[in-house]
Backbone as CSV, one residue per row, in Angstrom:
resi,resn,N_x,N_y,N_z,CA_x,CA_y,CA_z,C_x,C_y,C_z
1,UNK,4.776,-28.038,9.512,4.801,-27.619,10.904,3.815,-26.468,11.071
2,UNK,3.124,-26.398,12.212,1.840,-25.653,12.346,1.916,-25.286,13.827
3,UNK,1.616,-24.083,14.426,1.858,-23.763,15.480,0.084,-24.162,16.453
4,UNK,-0.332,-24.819,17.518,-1.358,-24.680,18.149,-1.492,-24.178,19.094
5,UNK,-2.468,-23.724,19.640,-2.720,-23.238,20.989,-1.867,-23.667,22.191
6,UNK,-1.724,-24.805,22.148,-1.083,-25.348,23.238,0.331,-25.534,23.264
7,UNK,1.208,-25.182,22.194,2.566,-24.809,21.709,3.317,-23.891,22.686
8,UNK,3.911,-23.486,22.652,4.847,-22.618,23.202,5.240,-21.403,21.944
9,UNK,5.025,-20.030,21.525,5.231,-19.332,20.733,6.599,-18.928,20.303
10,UNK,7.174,-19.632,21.074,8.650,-19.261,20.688,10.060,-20.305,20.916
11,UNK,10.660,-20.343,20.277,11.299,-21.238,20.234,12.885,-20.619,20.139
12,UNK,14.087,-21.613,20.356,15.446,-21.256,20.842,15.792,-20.998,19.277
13,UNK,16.977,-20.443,19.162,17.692,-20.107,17.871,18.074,-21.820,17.433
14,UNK,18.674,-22.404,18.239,18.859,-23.894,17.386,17.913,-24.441,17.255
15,UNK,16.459,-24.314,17.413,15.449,-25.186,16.953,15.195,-24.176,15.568
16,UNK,15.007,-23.266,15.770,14.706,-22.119,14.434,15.535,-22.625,13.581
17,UNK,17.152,-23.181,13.422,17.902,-22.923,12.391,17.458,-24.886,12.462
18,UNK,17.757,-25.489,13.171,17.157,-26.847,12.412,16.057,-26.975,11.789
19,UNK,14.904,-25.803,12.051,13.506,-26.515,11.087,13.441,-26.087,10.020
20,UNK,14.456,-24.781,9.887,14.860,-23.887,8.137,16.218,-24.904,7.686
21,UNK,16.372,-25.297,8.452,17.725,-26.252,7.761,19.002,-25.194,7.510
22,UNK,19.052,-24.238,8.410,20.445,-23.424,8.005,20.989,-23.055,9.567
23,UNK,22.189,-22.147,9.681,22.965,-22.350,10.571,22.529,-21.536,11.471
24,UNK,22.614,-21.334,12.755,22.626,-21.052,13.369,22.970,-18.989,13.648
25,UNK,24.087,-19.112,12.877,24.087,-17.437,12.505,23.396,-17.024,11.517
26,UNK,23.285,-17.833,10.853,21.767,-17.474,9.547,20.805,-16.571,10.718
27,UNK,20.150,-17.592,11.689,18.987,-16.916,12.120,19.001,-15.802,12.869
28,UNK,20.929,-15.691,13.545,20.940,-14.087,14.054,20.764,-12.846,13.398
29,UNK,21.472,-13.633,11.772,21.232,-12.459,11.072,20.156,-11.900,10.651
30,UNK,18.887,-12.610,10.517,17.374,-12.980,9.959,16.921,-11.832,11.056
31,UNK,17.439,-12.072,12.595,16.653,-11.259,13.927,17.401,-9.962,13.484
32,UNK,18.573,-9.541,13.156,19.016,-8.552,12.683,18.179,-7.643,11.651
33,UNK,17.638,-8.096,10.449,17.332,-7.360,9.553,16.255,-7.488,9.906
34,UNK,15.949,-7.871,10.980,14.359,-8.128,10.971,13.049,-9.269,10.264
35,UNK,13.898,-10.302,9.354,12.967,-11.052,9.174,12.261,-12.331,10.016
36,UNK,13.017,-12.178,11.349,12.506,-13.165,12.213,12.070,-12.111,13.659
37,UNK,11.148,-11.988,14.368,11.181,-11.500,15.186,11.954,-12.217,17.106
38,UNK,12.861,-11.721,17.499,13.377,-12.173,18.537,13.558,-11.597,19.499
39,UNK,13.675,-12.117,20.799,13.776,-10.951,22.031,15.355,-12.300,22.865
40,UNK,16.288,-11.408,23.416,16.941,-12.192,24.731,16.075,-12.832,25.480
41,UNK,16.969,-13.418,25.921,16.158,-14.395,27.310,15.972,-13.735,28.520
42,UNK,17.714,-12.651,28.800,18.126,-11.827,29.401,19.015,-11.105,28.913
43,UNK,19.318,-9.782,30.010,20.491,-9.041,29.254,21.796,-9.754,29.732
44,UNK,22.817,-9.269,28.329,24.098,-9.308,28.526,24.576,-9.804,27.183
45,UNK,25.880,-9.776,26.599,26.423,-9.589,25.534,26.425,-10.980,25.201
46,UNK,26.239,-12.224,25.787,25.671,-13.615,24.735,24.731,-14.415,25.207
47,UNK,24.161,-13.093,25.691,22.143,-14.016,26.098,21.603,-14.743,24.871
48,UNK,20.839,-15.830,25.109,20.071,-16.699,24.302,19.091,-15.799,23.681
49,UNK,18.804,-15.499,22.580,17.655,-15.593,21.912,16.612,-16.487,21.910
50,UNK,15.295,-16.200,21.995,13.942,-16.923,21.763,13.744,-16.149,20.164
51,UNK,12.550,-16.891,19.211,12.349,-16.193,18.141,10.903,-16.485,17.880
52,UNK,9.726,-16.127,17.314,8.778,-16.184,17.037,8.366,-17.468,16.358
53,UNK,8.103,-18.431,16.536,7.668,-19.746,16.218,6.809,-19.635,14.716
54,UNK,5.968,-18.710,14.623,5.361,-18.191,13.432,5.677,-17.918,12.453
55,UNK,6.914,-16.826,12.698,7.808,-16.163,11.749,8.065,-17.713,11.019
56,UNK,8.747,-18.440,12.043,9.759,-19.752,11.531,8.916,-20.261,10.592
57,UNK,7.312,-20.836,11.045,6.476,-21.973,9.995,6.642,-21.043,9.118
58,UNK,6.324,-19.742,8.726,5.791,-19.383,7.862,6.899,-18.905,6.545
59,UNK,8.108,-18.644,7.382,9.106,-18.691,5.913,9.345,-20.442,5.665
60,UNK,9.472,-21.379,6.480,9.462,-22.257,6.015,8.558,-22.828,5.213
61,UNK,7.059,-22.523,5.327,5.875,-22.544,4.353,6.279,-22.120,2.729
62,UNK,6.717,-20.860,2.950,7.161,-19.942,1.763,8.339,-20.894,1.056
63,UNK,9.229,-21.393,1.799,10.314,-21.760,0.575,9.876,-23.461,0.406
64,UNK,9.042,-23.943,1.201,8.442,-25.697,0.563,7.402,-24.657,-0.859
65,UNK,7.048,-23.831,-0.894,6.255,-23.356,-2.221,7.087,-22.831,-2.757
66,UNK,7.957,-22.515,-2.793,8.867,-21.907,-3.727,9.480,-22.724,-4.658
């Protein structure tokens, strides 16, 4: 998976945790420590997350080489 110009840079928390193949709170916790970068959609205590589409290829890059 490869991000292009014409992509959209960011993507929902359930597309993030289907293309790493893990759950869904995996990737809150990932925006937590910081290894995924994420912003709300909006405020309020269970706004959607968006997450960096990049971040995603690129740990997924890292663990197909691992």
């Amino acid at each position: 998976m490869h991000v292009s110009k014409n992509e959209p840079t960011r993507i929902s928390v359930a597309e993030a945790a289907l293309t790493l193949g893990v759950d869904v709170r995996t990737i809150h916790r990932m925006i937590r420590r910081g290894q995924l970068r994420g912003n709300k959609v909006h405020e309020g205590l269970r706004a959607p997350f968006l997450v960096d589409k990049r971040d995603v290829v690129s740990i997924s890059a890292a663990r197909e080489t691992a």
